[in-house]
C-alpha positions in Angstrom: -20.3 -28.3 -2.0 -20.1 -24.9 -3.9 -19.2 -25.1 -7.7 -18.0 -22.1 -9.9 -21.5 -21.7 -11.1 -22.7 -21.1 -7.6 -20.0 -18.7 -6.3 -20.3 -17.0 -9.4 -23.8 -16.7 -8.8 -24.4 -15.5 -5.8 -21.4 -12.8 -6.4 -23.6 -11.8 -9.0 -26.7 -11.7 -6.4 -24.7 -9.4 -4.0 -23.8 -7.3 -6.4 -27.8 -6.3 -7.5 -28.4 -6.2 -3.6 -26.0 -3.6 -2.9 -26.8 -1.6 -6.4 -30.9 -1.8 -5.6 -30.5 -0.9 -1.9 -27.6 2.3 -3.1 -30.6 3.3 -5.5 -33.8 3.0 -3.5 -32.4 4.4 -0.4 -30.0 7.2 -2.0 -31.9 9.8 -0.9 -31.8 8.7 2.9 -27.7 8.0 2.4 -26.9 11.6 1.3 -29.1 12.5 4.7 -27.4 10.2 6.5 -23.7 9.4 5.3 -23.6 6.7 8.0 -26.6 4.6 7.3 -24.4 3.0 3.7 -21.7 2.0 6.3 -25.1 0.2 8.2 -26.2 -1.0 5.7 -22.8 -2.4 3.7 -22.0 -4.2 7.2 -24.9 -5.8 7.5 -24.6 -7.2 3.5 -21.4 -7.9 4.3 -22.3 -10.0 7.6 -24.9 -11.8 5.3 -21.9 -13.1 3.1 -19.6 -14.3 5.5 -22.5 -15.9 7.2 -23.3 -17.8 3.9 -19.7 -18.2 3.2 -19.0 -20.2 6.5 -22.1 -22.3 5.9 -20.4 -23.1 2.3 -17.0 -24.2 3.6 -19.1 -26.2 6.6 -20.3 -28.6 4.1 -18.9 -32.2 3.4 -16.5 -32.8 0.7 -15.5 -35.7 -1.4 -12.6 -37.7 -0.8 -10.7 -36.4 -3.3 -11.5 -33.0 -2.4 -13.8 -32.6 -5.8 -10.3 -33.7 -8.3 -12.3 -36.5 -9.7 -15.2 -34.5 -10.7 -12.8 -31.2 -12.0 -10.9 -34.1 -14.5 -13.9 -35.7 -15.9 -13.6 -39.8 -13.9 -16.5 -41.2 -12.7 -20.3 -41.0 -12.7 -20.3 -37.8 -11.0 -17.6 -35.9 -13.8 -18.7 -32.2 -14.1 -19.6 -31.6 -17.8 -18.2 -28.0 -17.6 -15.9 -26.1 -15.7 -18.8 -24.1 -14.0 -19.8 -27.4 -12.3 -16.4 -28.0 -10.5 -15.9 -27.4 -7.0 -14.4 -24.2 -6.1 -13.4 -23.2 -2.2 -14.4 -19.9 -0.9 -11.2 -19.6 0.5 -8.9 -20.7 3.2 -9.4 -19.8 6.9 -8.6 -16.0 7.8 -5.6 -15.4 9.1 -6.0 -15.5 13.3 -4.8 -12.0 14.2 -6.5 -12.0 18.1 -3.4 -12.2 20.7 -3.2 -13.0 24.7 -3.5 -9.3 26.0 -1.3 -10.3 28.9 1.7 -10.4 26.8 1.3 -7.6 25.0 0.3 -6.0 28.1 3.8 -6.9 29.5 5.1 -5.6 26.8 3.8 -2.1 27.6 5.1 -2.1 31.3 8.2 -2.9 29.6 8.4 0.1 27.3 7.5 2.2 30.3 10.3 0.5 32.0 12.6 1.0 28.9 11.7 4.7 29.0 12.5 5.3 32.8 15.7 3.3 32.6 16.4 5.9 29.9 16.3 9.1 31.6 18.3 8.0 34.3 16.5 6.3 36.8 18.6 3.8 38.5 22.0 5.4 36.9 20.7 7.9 39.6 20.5 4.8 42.6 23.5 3.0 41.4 25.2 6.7 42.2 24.0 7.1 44.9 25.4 3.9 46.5 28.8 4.5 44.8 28.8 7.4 47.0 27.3 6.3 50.2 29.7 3.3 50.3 32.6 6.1 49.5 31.1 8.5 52.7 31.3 10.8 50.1 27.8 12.3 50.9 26.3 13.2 54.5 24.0 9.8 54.7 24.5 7.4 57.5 21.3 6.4 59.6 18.0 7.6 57.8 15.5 6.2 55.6 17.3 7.3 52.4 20.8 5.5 53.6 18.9 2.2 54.9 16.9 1.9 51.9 19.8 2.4 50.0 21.4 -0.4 51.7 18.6 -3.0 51.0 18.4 -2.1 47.7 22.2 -3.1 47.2 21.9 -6.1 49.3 18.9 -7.2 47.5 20.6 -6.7 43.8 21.6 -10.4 43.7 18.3 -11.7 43.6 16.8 -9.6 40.7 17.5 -9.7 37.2 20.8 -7.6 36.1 21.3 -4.9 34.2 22.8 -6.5 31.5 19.5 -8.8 31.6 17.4 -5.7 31.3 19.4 -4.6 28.6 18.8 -7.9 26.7 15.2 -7.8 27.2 14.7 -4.4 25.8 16.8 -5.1 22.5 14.8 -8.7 22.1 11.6 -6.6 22.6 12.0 -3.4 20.9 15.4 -3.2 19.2 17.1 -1.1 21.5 19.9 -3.0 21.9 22.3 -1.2 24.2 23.4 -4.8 25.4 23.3 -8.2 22.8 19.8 -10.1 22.6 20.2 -13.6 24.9 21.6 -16.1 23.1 19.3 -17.7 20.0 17.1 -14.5 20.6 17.2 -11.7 17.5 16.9 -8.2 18.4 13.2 -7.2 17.4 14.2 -4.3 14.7 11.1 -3.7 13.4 9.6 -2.6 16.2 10.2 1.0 16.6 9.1 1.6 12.7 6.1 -0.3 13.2 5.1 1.7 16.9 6.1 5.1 14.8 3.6 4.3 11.6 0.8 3.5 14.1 1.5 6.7 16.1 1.5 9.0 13.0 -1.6 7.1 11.3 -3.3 7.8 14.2 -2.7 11.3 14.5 -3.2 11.8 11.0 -6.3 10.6 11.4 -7.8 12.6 14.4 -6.2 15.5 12.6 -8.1 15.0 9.7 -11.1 14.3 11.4 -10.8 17.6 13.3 -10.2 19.7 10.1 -12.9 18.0 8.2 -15.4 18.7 11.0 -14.3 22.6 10.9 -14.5 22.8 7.2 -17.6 21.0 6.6 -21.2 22.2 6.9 -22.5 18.7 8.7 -19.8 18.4 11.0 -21.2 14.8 12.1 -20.4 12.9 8.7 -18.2 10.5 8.8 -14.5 12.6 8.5 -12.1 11.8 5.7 -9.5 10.1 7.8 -8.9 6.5 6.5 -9.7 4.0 9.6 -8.2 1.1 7.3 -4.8 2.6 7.5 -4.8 3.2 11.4 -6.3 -0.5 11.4 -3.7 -2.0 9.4 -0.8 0.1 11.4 -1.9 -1.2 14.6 -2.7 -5.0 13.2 1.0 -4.8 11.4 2.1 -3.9 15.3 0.3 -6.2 17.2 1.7 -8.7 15.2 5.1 -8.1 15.7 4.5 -7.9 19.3 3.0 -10.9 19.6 6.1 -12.7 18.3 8.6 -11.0 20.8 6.4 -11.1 23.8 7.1 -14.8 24.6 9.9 -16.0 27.3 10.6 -14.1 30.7 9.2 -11.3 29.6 6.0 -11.1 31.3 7.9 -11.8 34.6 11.1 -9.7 34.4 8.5 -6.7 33.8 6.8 -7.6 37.1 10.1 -7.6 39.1 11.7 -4.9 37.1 8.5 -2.5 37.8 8.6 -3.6 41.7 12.2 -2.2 41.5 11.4 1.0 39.3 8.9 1.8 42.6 11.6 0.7 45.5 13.7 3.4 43.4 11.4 6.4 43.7 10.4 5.4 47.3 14.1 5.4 47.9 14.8 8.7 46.1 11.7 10.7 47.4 12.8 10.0 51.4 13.7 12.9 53.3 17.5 12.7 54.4 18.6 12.2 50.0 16.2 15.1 49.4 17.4 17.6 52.0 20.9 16.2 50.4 20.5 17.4 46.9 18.0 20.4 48.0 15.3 18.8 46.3 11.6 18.7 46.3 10.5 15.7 45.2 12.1 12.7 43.9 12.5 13.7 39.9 14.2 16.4 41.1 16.9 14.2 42.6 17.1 12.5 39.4 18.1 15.6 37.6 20.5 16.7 39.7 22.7 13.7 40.2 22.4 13.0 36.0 23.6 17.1 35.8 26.5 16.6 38.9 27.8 13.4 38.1 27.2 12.5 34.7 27.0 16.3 33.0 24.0 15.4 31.2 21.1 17.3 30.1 18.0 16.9 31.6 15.1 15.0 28.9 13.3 13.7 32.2 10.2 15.4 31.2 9.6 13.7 27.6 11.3 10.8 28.2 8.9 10.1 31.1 5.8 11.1 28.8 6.5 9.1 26.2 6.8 6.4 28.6 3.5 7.0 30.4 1.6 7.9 26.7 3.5 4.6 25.1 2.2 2.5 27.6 -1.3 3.2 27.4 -1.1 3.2 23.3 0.4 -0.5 23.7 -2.1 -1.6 26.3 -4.4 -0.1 23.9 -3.5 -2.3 21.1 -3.7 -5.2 23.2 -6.8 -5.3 23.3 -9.4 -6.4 20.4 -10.5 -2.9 19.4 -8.2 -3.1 16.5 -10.4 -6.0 15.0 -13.4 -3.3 15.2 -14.1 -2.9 11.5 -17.3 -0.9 11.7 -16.4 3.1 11.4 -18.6 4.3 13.6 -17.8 2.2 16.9 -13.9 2.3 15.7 -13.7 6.0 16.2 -15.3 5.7 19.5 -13.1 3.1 20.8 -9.5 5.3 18.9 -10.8 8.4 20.8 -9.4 6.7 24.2 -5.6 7.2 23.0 -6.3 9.9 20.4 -4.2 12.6 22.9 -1.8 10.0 23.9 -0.4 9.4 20.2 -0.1 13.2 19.9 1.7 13.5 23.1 4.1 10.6 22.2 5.2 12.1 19.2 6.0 15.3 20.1 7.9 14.2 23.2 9.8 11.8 20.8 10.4 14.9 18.5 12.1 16.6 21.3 14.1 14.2 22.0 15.6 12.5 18.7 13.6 9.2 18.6 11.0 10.2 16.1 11.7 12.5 12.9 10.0 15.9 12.6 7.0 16.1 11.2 6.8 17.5 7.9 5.9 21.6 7.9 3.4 22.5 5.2 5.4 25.7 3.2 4.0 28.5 0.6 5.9 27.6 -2.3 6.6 30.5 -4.9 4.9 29.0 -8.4 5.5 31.3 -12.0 5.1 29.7 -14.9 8.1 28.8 -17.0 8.9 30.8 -19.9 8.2 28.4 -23.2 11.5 27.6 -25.2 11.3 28.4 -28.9 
């Protein structure tokens, strides 16, 4: 049982370890910036260690009250003797990667749906049932029609639109019933994205401006780390229900769609090349939209591999070193996100650095 006295103590006992090893070895740490972050984890495993083994050891049954109030034989005689906890258990922030996972495919699904994927198939069979366009007996036209006679077994779109407001808070549709719309989501997914661009950005400018270009940079990791904890978090809480099995029959119908759209007879119908060209051409005919196919469907494919990235336990990396080697796998992604999400309204500009025109004031007598 640890009393004041003792956790006071060996506070006190950390402290001179960390101060004698800063002094004896501070010629080696201004050669070697990264050996104090060695050397501080390694302290810092030492405590924890001794902390666990603290909180590991048998209490009384009353938890140590007896002995704090001064009844029976085994009363402290100051305050210093009274137990005192190390502290209650850390809060559990590892999470099933399948569900977060899901919710990745999801936003890449959210993102597709978007830009006009299957507003481009449900035209398409408006107008094939109508005869309106030359389609009767190829792939395109028989596809078409199994893809309509198959609608009644999947999920809707008004299902689709109730999982993407529950998930994300894009809520072009009401959340299911007793479901809230997740509204924190896109702030949190935004402050992660920036944070982490921030911080490869500083990193790059600090290894331009600086003679020893392989010192740690100036970027703060516990910033990104806190972002992307504050994010997994929130994910974790909206990733439950049907989520993880509409995204695997929505994703199977995002493919049927581009098969269906890249056959030959609805190419040759819209002059098109491939199937994304088919997409922009019925969303420019029929619906008189302009075209965001191109960032939407980057910001699908780069937001995607950030939230599979979060899904796993990198986050909980705390050592600097092995942190930045493990960010570096979506350091273009969160660059490419933003930018696509600049062009197309979901993200605010960036701020511009500007020369600003300084003369001092005149002094008022």
């Amino acid at each position: 049982m640890s009393t004041q006295n003792d956790s006071q103590n060996r506070l006190d006992q950390f402290a001179a370890l960390r101060a004698t090893i800063a002094s004896k070895f501070a010629q080696q740490i201004a050669d070697n910036p990264r050996l104090a972050e060695t050397i501080s984890a390694s302290i810092d495993d030492l405590a924890a260690k001794i902390a666990a083994e603290t909180a590991a050891q048998p209490l009384a049954g009353d938890g140590g009250l007896a002995q704090l109030i001064g009844i029976g034989p085994n009363s402290a005689a100051d305050l210093g003797e009274a137990r005192l906890p190390v502290g209650v258990q850390q809060y559990d922030e590892t999470v099933t990667s399948e569900r977060i996972v899901a919710m990745a495919d999801l936003y890449y699904i959210y993102q597709h749906e978007q830009l006009g994927v299957f507003r481009a198939i449900n035209k398409l069979q408006q107008l094939f049932r109508a005869g309106a366009v030359r389609l009767s007996s190829g792939d395109g036209a028989y596809h078409l029609y199994q893809f309509d006679r198959r609608g009644v077994l999947r999920y809707t779109r008004r299902d689709r639109f109730a999982a993407y407001c529950r998930a994300f808070g894009y809520c072009a549709a009401p959340p299911p019933a007793g479901a809230k719309p997740n509204r924190d989501f896109h702030h949190l997914f935004s402050q992660f994205v920036r944070e982490t661009a921030l911080f490869w950005r500083d990193k790059r400018v600090s290894e331009v401006i600086r003679e020893r270009a392989n010192d740690p940079s100036f970027g703060s990791i516990a910033t990104v780390r806190r972002a992307g904890l504050d994010l997994r978090n929130n994910m974790k809480f909206s990733s439950y229900g049907h989520i993880n099995v509409l995204r695997v029959e929505v994703m199977q119908l995002l493919d049927e769609a581009f098969r269906i759209l890249g056959t030959d007879d609805i190419r040759r119908l819209f002059g098109a090349d491939t199937a994304w060209d088919v997409i922009e051409e019925v969303l420019t005919r029929y619906y008189n939209e302009s075209v965001t196919t191109s960032p939407r469907q980057r910001m699908a494919v780069a937001g995607r591999e950030i939230l599979s990235w979060i899904a796993q336990p990198y986050i909980l990396e705390s050592a600097r070193t092995q942190f930045e080697a493990l960010l570096v796998t979506v350091a273009e992604f969160v660059e490419e996100w933003q930018t696509s999400a600049e062009s197309v309204g979901a993200s605010e500009q960036r701020m511009r650095a500007e020369v600003v025109d300084w003369r001092p004031r005149a002094v008022q007598a």
